[in-house]
C-alpha positions in Angstrom: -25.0 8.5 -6.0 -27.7 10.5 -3.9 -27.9 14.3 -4.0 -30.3 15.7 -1.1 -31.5 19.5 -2.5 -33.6 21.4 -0.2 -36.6 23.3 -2.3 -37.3 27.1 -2.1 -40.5 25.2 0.0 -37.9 24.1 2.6 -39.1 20.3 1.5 -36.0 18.0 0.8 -36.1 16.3 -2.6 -32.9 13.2 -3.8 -32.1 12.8 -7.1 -30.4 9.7 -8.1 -27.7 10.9 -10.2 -26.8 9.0 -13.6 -23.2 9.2 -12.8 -23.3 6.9 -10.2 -25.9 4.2 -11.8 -22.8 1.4 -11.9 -23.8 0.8 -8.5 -27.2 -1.3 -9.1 -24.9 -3.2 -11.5 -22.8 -4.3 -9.2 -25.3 -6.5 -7.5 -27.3 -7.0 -10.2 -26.7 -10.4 -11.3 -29.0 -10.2 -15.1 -27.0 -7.5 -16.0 -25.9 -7.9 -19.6 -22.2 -7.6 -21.0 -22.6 -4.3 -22.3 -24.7 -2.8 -19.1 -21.5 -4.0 -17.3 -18.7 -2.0 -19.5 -20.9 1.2 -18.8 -20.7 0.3 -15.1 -17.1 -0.1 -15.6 -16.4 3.0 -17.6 -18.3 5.5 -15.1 -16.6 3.5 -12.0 -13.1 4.4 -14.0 -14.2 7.5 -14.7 -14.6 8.5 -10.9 -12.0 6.2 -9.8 -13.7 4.0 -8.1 -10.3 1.1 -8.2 -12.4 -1.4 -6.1 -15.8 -1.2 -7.5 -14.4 -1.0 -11.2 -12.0 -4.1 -10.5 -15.6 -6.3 -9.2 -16.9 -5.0 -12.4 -13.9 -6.2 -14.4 -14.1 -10.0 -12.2 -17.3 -10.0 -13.8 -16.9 -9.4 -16.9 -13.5 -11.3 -17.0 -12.3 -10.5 -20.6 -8.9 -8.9 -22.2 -10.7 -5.7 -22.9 -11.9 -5.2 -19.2 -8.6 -5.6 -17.6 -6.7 -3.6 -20.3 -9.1 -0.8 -19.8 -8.5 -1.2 -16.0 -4.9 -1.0 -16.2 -4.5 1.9 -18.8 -6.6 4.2 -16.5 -4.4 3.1 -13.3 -1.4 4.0 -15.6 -2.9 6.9 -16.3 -3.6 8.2 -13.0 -0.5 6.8 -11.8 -1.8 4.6 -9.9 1.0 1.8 -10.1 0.1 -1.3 -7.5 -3.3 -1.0 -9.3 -2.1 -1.5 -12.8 0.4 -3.9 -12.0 -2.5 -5.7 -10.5 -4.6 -5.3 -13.2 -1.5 -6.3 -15.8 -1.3 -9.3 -14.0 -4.8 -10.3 -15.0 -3.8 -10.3 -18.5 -0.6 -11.9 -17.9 1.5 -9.1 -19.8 4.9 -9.7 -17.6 6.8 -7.2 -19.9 4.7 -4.0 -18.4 4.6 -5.9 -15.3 8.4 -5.8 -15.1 8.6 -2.2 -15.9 6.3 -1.0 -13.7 7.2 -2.5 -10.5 11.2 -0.9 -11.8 8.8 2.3 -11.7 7.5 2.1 -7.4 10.1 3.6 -6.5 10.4 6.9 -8.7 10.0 9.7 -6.9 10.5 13.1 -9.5 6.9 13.3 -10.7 8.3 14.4 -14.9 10.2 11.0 -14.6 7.8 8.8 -13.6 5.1 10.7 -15.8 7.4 10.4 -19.2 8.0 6.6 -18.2 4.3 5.7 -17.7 3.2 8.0 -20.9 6.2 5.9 -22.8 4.3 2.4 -21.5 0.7 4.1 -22.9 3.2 4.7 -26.4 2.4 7.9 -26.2 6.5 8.9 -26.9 6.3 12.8 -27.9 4.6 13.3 -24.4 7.2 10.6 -23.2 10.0 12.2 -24.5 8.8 15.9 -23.4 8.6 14.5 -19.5 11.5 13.0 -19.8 13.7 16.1 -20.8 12.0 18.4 -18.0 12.9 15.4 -15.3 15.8 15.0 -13.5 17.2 13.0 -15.7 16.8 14.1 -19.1 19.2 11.4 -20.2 16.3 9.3 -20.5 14.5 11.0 -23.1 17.7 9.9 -25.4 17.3 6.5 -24.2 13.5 6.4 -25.0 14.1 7.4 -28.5 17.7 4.7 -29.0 14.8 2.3 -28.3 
């Protein structure tokens, strides 16, 4: 969250950069509820998985976790949204994404985690350009 630039003077000069401002929330303790789902959006935003999941122990609501575990979906990040899934005790995705660890064809794995989102036309699109295109009829039969 520190950028060193060095002046046409030679002198150095940091610049605390707005991006990185979740981090004084962190240990802030009199932060409020809203200060904390800034926090949480910019640590999601640069992928920060352990710094956003402290954030989301904090704030400890349905919103938080969901918003934690959509991103990991969406960056295919699949232990940490089964984590985060767990938090909000929906077994259902749970269950589907652990069937998902082991997917290795990238269109598959894509069209089954953009089918979890409910996003189905994108779903549906992966599907047919994976190895198994079979699964796109078996996304819409559902």
């Amino acid at each position: 969250g520190l950028l060193t630039c060095q002046m046409q003077s030679g002198r150095l000069v940091n610049v605390h950069l707005e991006s990185h401002s979740f981090q004084t929330k962190l240990e802030d303790s009199k932060s409020t509820e809203e200060e904390l789902i800034k926090a949480l959006n910019q640590c999601l935003g640069l992928r920060r998985w352990s710094d956003a999941w402290s954030l989301c122990s904090k704030l400890n609501n349905y919103n938080s976790w969901m918003e934690f575990s959509q991103t990991a979906v969406i960056n295919m990040e699949i232990d940490l949204a089964i984590r985060g899934y767990r938090e909000i005790r929906d077994i259902g995705t749970v269950l589907s994404l652990q069937d998902l660890r082991d997917v290795e064809d990238g269109s598959l794995l894509a069209g089954h985690l953009a089918a979890i989102l409910g996003d189905f036309n994108t779903a549906q699109d992966l599907l047919l350009k994976s190895s198994n295109p079979v699964a796109a009829l078996h996304l819409r039969r559902d």
